[in-house]
C-alpha positions as CSV (number, residue, x, y, z in Angstrom):
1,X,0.0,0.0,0.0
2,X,3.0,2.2,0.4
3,X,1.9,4.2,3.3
4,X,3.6,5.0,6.7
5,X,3.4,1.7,9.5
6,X,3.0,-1.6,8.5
7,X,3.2,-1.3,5.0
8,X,6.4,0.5,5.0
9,X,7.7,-1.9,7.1
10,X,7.0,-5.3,5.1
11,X,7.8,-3.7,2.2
12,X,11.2,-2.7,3.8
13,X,11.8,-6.1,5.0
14,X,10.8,-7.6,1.8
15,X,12.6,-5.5,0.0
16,X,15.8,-6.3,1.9
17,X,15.6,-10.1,1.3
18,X,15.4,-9.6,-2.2
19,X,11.2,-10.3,-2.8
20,X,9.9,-8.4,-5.6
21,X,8.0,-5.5,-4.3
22,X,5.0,-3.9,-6.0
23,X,3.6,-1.2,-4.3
24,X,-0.3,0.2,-5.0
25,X,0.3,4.3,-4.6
26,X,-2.8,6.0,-3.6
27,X,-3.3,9.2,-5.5
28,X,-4.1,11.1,-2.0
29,X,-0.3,10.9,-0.8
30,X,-0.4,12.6,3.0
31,X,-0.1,9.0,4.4
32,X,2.9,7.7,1.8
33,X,5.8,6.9,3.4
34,X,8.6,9.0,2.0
35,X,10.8,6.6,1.4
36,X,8.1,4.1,-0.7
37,X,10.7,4.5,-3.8
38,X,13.3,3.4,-2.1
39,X,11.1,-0.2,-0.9
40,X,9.9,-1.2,-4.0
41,X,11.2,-3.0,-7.4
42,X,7.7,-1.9,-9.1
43,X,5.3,0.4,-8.5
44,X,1.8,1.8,-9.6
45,X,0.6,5.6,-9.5
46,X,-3.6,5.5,-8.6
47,X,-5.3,8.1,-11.3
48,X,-5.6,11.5,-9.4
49,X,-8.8,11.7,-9.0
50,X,-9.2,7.4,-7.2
51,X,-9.7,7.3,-3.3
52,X,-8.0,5.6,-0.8
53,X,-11.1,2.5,-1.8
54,X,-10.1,2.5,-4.7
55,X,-6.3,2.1,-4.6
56,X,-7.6,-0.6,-1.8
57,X,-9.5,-2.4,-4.5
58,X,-7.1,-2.5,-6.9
59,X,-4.1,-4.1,-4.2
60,X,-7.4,-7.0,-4.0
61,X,-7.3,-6.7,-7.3
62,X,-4.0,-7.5,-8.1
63,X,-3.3,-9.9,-5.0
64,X,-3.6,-14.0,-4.6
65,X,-4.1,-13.7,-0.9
66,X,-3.4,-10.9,1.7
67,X,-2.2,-10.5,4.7
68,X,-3.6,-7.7,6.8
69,X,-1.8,-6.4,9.7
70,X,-4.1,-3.9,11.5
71,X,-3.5,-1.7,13.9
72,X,-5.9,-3.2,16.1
73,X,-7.1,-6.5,15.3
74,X,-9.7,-6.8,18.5
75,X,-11.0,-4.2,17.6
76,X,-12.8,-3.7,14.0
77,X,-12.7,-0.4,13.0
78,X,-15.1,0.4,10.0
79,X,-13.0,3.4,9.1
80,X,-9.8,2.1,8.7
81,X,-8.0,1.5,5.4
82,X,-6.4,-2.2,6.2
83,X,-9.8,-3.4,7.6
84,X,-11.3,-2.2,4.1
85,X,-8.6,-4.3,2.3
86,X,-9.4,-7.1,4.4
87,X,-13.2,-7.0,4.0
88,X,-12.9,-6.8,-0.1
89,X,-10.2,-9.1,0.1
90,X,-12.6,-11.9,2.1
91,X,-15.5,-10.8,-0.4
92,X,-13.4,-11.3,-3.7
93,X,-13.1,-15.4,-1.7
94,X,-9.2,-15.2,-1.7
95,X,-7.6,-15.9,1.6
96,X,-6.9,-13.4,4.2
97,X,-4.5,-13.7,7.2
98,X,-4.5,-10.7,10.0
99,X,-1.4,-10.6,12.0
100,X,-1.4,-8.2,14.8
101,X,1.3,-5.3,14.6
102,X,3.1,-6.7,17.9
103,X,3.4,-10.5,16.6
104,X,4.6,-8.6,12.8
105,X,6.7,-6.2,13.9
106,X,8.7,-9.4,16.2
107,X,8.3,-11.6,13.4
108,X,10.2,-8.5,10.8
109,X,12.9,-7.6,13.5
110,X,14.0,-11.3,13.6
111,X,14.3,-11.2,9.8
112,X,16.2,-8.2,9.5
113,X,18.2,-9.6,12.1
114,X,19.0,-12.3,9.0
């Protein structure tokens, strides 16, 4: 998704042990990590006029399976972006893991440790 949090973070990660990268940009950039060039092997500009929904859509879209790591995963929050994903992700039938940030960001630390 390209944005600041998790995303930046697997992406870095990924990125570093030499995965292939491809990152959805959402035209409405205030919550793009600055560095999202610098974490991906490909990436994809959303038209300027596409929402957040949409660029979420189009990561379903373009994606086998997902895996969701929400900010809160006790807690569904209608409004948030990841939970969005997850929902048309779980509509569209394809499967959908949710990690929580603590177990993720444990899990990443040990790989970069690698």
């Amino acid at each position: 998704g390209g944005c600041v949090g998790a995303d930046a973070m697997i992406a870095d990660v990924a990125y570093r042990n030499g995965l292939h990268v491809h990152t959805i940009i959402p035209a409405n950039m205030s919550q793009v990590d600055p560095w999202v060039y610098t974490r991906c092997t490909s990436y994809q500009l959303m038209p300027r006029q596409s929402t957040y929904k949409d660029r979420n859509q189009a990561i379903v879209d373009q994606s086998d399976m997902l895996i969701g790591i929400p900010k809160d995963t006790e807690q569904y929050d209608i409004r948030s972006g990841t939970w969005q994903t997850i929902r048309i992700g779980k509509a569209k039938g394809i499967p959908v893991v949710v990690y929580t940030q603590k177990l993720a960001r444990t899990a990443f630390d040990e790989l970069s440790r690698d």
